[in-house]
C-alpha positions, 0 to 999 in steps of 0.5 A, spaced: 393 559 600 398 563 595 400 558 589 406 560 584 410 558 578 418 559 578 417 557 571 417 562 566 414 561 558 417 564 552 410 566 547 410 561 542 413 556 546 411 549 549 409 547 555 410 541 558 407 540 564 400 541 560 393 537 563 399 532 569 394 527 572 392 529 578 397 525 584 394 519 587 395 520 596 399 513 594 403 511 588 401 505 584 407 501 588 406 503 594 408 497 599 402 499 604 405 492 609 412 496 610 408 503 611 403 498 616 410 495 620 412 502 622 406 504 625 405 498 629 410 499 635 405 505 637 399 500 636 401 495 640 400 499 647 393 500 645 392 495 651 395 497 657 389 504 658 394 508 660 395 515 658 400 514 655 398 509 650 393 513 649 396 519 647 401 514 642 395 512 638 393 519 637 400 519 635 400 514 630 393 518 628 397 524 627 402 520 622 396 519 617 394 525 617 401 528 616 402 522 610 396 525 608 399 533 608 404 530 605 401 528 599 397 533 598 404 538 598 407 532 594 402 533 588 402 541 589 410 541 588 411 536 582 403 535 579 398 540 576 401 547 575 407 547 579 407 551 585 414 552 588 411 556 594 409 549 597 416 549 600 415 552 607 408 548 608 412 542 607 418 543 612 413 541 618 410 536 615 417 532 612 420 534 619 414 530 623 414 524 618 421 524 619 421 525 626 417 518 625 422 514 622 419 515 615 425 519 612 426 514 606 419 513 605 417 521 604 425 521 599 422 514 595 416 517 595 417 524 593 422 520 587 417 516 586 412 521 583 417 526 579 420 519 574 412 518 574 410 525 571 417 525 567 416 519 564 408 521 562 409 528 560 416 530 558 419 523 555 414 522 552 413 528 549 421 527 547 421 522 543 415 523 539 418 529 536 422 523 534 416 518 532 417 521 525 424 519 522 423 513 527 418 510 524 420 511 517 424 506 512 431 505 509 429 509 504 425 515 507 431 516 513 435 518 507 430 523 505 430 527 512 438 526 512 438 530 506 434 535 510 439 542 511 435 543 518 435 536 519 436 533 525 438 540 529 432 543 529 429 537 532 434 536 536 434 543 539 426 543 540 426 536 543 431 539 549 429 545 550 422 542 552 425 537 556 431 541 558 426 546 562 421 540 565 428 537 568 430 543 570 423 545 574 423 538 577 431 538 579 427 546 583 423 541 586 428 536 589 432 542 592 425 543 596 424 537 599 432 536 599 432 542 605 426 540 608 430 533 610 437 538 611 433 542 616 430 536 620 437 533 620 440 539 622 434 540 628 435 532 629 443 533 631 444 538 634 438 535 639 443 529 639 438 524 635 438 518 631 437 521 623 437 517 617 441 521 613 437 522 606 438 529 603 444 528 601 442 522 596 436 526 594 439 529 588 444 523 585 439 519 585 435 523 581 439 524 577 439 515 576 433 516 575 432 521 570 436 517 565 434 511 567 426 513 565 431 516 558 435 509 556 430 505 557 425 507 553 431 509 547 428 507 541 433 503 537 434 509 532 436 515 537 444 514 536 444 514 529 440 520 529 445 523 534 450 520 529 447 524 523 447 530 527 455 531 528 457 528 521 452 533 518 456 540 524 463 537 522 462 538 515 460 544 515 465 546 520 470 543 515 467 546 510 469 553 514 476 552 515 477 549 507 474 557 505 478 561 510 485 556 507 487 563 504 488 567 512 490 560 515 496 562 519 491 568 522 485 564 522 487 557 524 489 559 530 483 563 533 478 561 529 475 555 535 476 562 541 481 562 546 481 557 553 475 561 556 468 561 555 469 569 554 472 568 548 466 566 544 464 574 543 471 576 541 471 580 534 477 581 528 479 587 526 478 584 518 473 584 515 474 578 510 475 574 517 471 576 521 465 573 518 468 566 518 470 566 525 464 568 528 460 563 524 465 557 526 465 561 534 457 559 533 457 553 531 461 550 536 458 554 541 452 550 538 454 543 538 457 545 546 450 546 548 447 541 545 453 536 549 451 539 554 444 539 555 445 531 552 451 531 559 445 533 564 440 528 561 444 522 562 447 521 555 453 523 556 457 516 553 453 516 548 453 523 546 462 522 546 461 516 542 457 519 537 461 526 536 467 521 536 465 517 531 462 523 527 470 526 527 472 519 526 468 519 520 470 526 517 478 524 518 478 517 514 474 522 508 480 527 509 485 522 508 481 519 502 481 525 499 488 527 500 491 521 499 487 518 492 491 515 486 497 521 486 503 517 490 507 523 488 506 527 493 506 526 500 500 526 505 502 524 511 504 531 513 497 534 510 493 530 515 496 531 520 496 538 520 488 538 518 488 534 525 491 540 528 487 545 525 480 542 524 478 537 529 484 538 535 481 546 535 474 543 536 475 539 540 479 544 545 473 549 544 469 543 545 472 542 552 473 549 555 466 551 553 464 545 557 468 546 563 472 539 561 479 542 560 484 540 565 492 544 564 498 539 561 501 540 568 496 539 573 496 532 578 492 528 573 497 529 567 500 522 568 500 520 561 506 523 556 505 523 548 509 520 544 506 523 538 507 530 541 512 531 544 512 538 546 505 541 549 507 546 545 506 543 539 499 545 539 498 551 535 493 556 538 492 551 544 497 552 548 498 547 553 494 542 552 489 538 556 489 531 558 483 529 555 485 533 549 492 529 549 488 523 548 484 524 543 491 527 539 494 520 540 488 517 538 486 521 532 494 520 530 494 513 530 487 512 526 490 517 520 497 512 521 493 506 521 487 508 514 493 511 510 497 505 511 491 500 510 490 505 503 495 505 500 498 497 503 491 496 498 494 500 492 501 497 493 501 494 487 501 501 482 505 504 487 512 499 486 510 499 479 511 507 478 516 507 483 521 511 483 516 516 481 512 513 487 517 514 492 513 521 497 507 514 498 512 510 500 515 514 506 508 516 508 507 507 508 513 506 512 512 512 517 506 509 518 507 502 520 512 505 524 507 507 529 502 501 527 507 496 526 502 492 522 507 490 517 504 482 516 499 486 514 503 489 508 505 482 506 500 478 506 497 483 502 502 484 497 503 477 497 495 476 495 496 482 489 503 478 486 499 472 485 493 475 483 496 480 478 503 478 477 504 472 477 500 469 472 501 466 465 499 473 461 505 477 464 511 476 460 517 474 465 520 480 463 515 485 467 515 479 472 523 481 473 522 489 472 516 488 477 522 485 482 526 489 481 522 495 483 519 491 489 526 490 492 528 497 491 521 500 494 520 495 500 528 496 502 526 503 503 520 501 508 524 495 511 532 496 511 532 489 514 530 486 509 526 481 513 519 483 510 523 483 503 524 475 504 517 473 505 514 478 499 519 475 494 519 467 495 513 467 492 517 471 486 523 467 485 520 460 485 514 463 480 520 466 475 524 458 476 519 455 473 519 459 466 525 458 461 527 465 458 528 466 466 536 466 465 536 470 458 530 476 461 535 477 467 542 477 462 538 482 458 535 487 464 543 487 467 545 489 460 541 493 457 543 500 456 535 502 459 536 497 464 528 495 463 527 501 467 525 508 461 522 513 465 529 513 471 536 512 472 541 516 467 540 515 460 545 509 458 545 506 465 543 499 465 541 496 471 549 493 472 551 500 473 545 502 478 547 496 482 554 498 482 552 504 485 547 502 490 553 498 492 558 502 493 553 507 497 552 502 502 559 500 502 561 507 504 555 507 509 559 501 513 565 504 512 562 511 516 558 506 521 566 503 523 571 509 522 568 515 523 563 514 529 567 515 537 566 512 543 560 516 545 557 515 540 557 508 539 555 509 546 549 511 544 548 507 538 549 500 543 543 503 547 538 505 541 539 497 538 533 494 536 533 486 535 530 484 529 524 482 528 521 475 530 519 473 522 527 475 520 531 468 519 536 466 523 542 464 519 543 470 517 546 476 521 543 484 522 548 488 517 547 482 512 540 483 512 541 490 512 545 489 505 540 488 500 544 485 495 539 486 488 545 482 484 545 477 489 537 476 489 537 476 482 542 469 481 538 466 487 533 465 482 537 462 477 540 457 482 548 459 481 552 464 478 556 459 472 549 459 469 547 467 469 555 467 466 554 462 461 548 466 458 551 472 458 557 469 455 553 466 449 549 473 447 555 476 448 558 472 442 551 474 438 552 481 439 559 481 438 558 477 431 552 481 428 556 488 430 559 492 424 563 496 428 569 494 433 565 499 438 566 496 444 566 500 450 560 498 453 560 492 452 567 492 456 564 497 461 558 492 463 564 486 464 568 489 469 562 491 472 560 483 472 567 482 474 565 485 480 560 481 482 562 476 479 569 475 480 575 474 474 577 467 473 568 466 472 569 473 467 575 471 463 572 467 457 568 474 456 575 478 456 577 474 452 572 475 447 572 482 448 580 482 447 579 478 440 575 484 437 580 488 440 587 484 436 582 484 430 581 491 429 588 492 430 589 486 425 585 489 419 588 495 419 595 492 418 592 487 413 589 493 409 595 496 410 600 491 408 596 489 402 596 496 399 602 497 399 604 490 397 608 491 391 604 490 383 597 489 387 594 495 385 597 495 377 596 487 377 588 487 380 582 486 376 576 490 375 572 486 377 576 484 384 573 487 390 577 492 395 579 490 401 577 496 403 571 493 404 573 487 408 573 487 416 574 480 420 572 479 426 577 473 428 575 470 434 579 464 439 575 460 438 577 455 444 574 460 448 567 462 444 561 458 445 560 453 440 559 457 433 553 455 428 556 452 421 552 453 415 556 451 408 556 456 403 558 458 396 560 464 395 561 468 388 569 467 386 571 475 387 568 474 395 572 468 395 578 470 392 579 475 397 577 471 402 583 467 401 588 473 400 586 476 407 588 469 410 594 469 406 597 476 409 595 474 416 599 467 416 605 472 413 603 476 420 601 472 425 605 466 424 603 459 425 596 461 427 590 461 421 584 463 419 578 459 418 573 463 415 565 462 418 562 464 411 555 463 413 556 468 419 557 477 419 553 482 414 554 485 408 553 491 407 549 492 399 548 497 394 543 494 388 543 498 381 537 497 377 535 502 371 531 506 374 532 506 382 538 504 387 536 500 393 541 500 399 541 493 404 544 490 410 544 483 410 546 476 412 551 472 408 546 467 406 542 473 403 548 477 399 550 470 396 543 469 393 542 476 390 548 476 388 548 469 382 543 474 379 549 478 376 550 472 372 543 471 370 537 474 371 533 468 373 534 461 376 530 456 378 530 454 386 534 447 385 539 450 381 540 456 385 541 452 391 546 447 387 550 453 386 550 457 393 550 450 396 545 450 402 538 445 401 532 447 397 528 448 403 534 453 406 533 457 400 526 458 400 526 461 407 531 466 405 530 468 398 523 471 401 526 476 404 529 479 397 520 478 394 518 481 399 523 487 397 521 487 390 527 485 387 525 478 385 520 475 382 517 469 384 514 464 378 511 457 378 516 453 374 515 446 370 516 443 376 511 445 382 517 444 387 521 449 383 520 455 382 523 460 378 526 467 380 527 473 376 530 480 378 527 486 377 530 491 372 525 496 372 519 498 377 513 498 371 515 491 370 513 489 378 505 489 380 504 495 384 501 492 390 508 488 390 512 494 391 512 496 398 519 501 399 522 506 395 528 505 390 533 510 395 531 507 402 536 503 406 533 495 408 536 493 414 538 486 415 531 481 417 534 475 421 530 469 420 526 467 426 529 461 431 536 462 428 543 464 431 550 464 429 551 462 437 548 455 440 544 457 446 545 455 452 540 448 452 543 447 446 549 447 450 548 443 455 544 437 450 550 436 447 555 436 453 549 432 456 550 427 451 556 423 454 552 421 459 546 419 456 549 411 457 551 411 464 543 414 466 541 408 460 545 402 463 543 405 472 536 405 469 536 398 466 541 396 473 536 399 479 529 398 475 528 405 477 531 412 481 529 418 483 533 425 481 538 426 487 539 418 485 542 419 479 545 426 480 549 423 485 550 416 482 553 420 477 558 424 481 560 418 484 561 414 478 563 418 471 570 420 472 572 421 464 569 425 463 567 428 470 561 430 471 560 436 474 553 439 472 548 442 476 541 438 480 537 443 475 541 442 469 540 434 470 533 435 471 533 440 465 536 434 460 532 428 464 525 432 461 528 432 455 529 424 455 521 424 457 520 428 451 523 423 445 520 417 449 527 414 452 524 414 459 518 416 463 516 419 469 512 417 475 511 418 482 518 422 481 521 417 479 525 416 472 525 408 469 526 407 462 521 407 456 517 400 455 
């Protein structure tokens, strides 16, 4: 008998069907029952003693010795060396078997003795190769990943050996499959009954091949795979990142072209060739390795390792790109790196695999809303199915991370926002394709509480922070739906804080408009929204005039509701008109009482000016009449109005008095010009309350106090002045022996330094008789002079006075005194807490006062009421004077009551104090 092998060694190379146990006539679950039962039917004649019976038992004889044949032919084929010259012995036998109603029986058989040597020989030996890394702790398995060679090497043996014994033993199952095929042939064209069993013979084969393979999987095989792909991508990224510079050359041919030919193609370049050829083997690599993975049974695991391997290798992509800059976009980088790296890789992948399916073709249903055109694919061309699928895919997991990156870094980026803004388009394209916005505001809402609104930031960074908030979160959402639910938590926070009122005034005023680094020099925030306005003004002017009938045709079809979060009262093109101004009053509660406080810091700074330059504050005030209209507005443009008629009414004064007849020949010399004098006359009907102070000043200030008043009764009949002594600057210029000093400083401080040309010292008390302020008001503002060098300060006889002496000479003071030099100009230093203007709680006490009674008398009637009880009461009730006040300033003026214990609080409820 002639014995052959169909497989060939390589020297050095493993052979797998090494010492195979010799094969058993029946294998360990052989049903010997059934195989009983088939035979029975011939058995059962044994009786009769006719030939006929008799030559059926020799018959059934003749079936146990082809079973045998049969087995032996079996053990030659699969077992030992392998000899797949059996084949034509094996025809007859399978044939006579068959023909006994055995067909199942030999192809169950015959299976059943491949899975028992493929499972003691070649799995077995697979996973060995694997025992190592398996085996290992946490700790060790870094140390193999680290490897260079690391699992390839592994991986490429491990298939190899197995690969060629499933290859043998698929050789064997097309002997035996034609075995079957030819007696099925012979058994139909004799028009006999024939199991049908070799058309099976290979699919169930194949079943059994990764049934033996998954389940005896160790449990550390996927993440060996997973190793494997991260570790090939990498390198493969690392290839396309070298050949950046020739990209538009290389990218395009650098995965091969749509056939498997390809792989072999060369470039003329130099400097190119080497990376092409180097990436084509890669892939070519990574291809056999999927494919010999396909053939074992592996082929999900195989897809989902690759795929989580290029899953992983696109989140480190975008990390990279994205980072801490939000100046530059990223979006359209990652997408580009998507195309070139793992869109070209998985094409070549597929075509060398045979998986690539034309765009055109039937099974092409599913159209790309992330490409729109096929073409689209550079060096593609028109792409397949599968590869459109994975392009969607990979698209939406780079929306979906640079959209989770930089919702977690919103924070920083609205605080450097506009420089920010590329972050912000990348964030709103994102949520565009993902829709996730609840994601963004549950997030930055968390980050406003954790951050922001907190007792350590000062309620002007709140509202800057808000301001740029509004602004960032209007370009992601021009609903503005999201912008409601994001700055509630703002606006009840900035309620609660006092100097809310005074921050807001200050940043719509301010001439940086609390924003440095944006924004044209000068502009205050007023002046931006003004802008930001009129824009939008002209963008609904264009929406209703220059858009025709077809147009709006379009538009109507392209309509989008809202979405569900968006509040109902208010309309589509309201929301869309994010009003910043208006935004910022719902804070506060109401206009009146943003105008109120802008009205009183107005009087202060137009009471400390030195000048009548008034151009900005008059510019901001028709920005505020915008806003605000001009019946709320009229008080301020009267005061603007008053620094206007005083201008021009000093400059007639001083003309008038200088032509006045004998003024010049008639004056002392030591009277003052009038040069040196500007008034600032105010109505004072229309300023807010103005702070008084007595003062005394020298005789020569007050004489020419009292001749400017006298020329302008002359002028202005029957109107007169009333001077505010203690309110306004003067301007100083101090001469001693040996330095000058120049000062700019309030009334109180001129009058003080000025007693001293009338003697050199005084003591506290008898300074303050003369000046005629309190003792302790004194104290507070001759500091200002010690701390300047130009007083003294000396314990007198009394300890509570003390004594002030000028300074003449710079070698007369201790030198750890003097802190300036004799030629430097000191500007005014107000003290703390004090203001020429009352505030507006000092206002809003006073006004309150009047109805202190009534609350009083409610309290001691009803025993006790809630706050929109009195508030109510009040309106109801108080006629002269009419009450008129808010729910929040009442509220403001009870906790001042609670305060200096007239009533108390409980349970929201006021009573009076027991």
């Amino acid at each position: 008998m002639a014995t052959g092998s169909d497989r060939t060694h390589t020297p050095g190379e493993a052979k797998p069907r090494q010492n195979l146990p010799t094969a058993c006539p029946f294998p360990p679950t052989f049903d010997f029952g059934a195989f009983a039962l088939r035979l029975l039917p011939a058995r059962s004649s044994l009786g009769c003693g006719r030939g006929r019976q008799a030559m059926q038992l020799d018959d059934s004889d003749g079936a146990l010795d082809s079973w045998a044949r049969f087995c032996a032919l079996s053990g030659e084929l699969v077992g030992g060396a392998g000899d797949l010259s059996v084949g034509p012995r094996l025809a007859p036998v399978v044939a006579d078997l068959c023909a006994r109603g055995l067909a199942t029986l030999v192809r169950d058989y015959f299976l059943h003795n491949l899975e028992e040597t493929f499972r003691n020989n070649a799995v077995r030996m697979f996973w060995q190769k694997f025992h190592p890394y398996s085996s290992s702790s946490a700790v060790e398995r870094i140390k193999f990943c680290v490897q260079e060679s690391w699992p390839e090497d592994v991986l490429s043996a491990a298939l190899e050996d197995i690969c060629l014994e499933k290859s043998y033993q698929e050789k064997c199952v097309l002997v035996l499959a034609h075995a079957l095929q030819s007696y099925e042939e012979k058994a139909q064209n004799r028009k006999l009954k024939a199991v049908e069993c070799s058309s099976s013979l290979m699919p169930r084969y194949q079943l059994m091949v990764s049934s033996v393979l998954l389940t005896t999987l160790p449990l550390s095989f996927p993440e060996i795979l997973n190793v494997y792909f991260k570790k090939k991508l990498e390198e493969l990224n690392t290839m396309v990142d070298a050949s950046d510079e020739n990209d538009q050359l290389v990218s395009h041919e650098l995965f091969g072209q749509s056939n498997v030919s390809a792989w072999d193609s060369k470039m003329d370049i130099d400097s190119q060739e080497k990376v092409i050829s180097e990436s084509c083997t890669l892939v070519k690599n990574i291809g056999k390795v999927v494919r010999d993975f396909r053939c074992l049974g592996f082929t999900s695991m195989t897809e989902d390792s690759y795929s989580s391997a290029i899953i992983w290798l696109l989140k480190s992509k975008v990390y990279e790109l994205a980072g801490d800059d939000y100046r530059i976009p990223v979006l359209g980088s990652v997408k580009k790196w998507i195309q070139v790296v793992p869109l070209q890789f998985l094409h070549a992948l597929l075509t060398y695999l045979g998986d690539s399916v034309d765009y055109d073709s039937g099974l092409s249903g599913l159209k790309s809303p992330l490409a729109s055109r096929p073409s689209s694919f550079p060096g593609i061309g028109v792409p397949s199915q599968a590869l459109l699928r994975w392009h969607m895919r990979l698209e939406y997991f780079a929306y979906e991370t640079l959209q989770d990156l930089r919702i977690g870094k919103l924070f920083e980026i609205i605080v450097d926002y506009p420089e920010s803004s590329p972050a912000i388009e990348d964030l709103k394209q994102c949520l565009e394709y993902t829709g996730q916005h609840s994601k963004l505001v549950d997030s930055f809402i968390s980050s406003l509480r954790y951050r922001l609104l907190t007792a350590g930031a000062s309620t002007n960074d709140i509202l800057h922070q808000y301001v740029s908030t509004i602004k960032a979160l209007r370009s992601i959402d021009p609903t503005g739906v999201f912008l409601e639910a994001v700055g509630e938590p703002i606006r009840d926070y900035l309620r609660g804080r006092k100097d809310t009122i005074k921050c807001i005034v200050t940043m719509l005023t301010d001439g940086s408009g609390g924003n440095t680094s944006g924004g044209n020099a000068g502009d205050n925030l007023l002046e931006e929204l003004n802008r930001d306005a009129e824009n939008q003004e002209n963008a609904d002017y264009d929406d209703h005039t220059n858009i025709d009938e077809k147009q709006a045709w379009l538009n109507s079809e392209s309509w989008e509701p809202d979405p569900v979060e968006a509040d109902p009262l208010k309309g589509s093109r309201s929301r869309r008109k994010i009003d910043i101004l208006g935004l910022m009053v719902s804070i506060i509660g109401s206009k009146d009482q943003l105008v109120n406080e802008y009205r009183v810091m107005l009087a202060e700074k137009l009471l400390s000016k030195s000048d009548f330059d008034i151009d900005s504050d008059i510019r901001t005030l028709e920005l505020l009449k915008i806003h605000f209209g001009e019946s709320s507005m009229q008080k301020c443009e009267i005061m603007l109005n008053d620094l206007i008629d005083s201008k021009r009414t000093n400059s007639n004064i001083k003309t008038s008095l200088l032509n006045a007849p004998g003024t010049v020949a008639g004056q002392e010399e030591a009277e003052i010009s009038h040069d040196v004098l500007d008034a600032t006359i105010i109505s004072s009907n229309f300023w807010p309350p103005i702070q008084t102070e007595d003062l005394a000043v020298p005789a020569s200030v007050d004489k020419l106090l009292s001749n400017f008043a006298q020329r302008f009764h002359q002028i202005k009949t029957p109107r007169k002045l009333l001077w505010k002594k203690n309110l306004g600057t003067v301007k100083l210029e101090l001469q001693f022996e040996d330095r000058s000093m120049q000062f700019t400083v309030v009334p109180v401080q001129a009058a003080i330094i000025m007693r001293f040309q009338e003697k050199p010292s005084w003591t506290s008390k008898a300074l303050a008789t003369e000046i005629g302020i309190p003792v302790d008001s004194l104290n507070r503002r001759i500091g200002f002079w010690t701390s300047k060098g130009v007083l003294t300060e000396s314990v007198g006889p009394d300890a509570d006075d003390h004594i002030f002496t000028i300074v003449d000479s710079m070698s007369d003071v201790n030198k750890n005194s003097i802190v300036n030099e004799s030629c430097e100009a000191f500007q005014m230093n107000e003290d703390e807490g004090e203001s020429s203007v009352a505030s507006v709680e000092e206002q809003l006490k006073k006004e309150m006062t009047v109805y202190e009674k009534f609350i009083i008398g409610m309290l001691t009637n009803f025993g006790n009421m809630t706050l929109d009880k009195i508030h109510n009461t009040l309106k109801m009730f108080c006629a002269e004077p009419s009450y008129d006040k808010s729910l929040q300033q009442l509220q403001s003026f009870l906790s001042g009551l609670v305060s200096d214990e007239k009533l108390e609080m409980r349970d929201g409820l006021y009573l009076l104090k027991k």
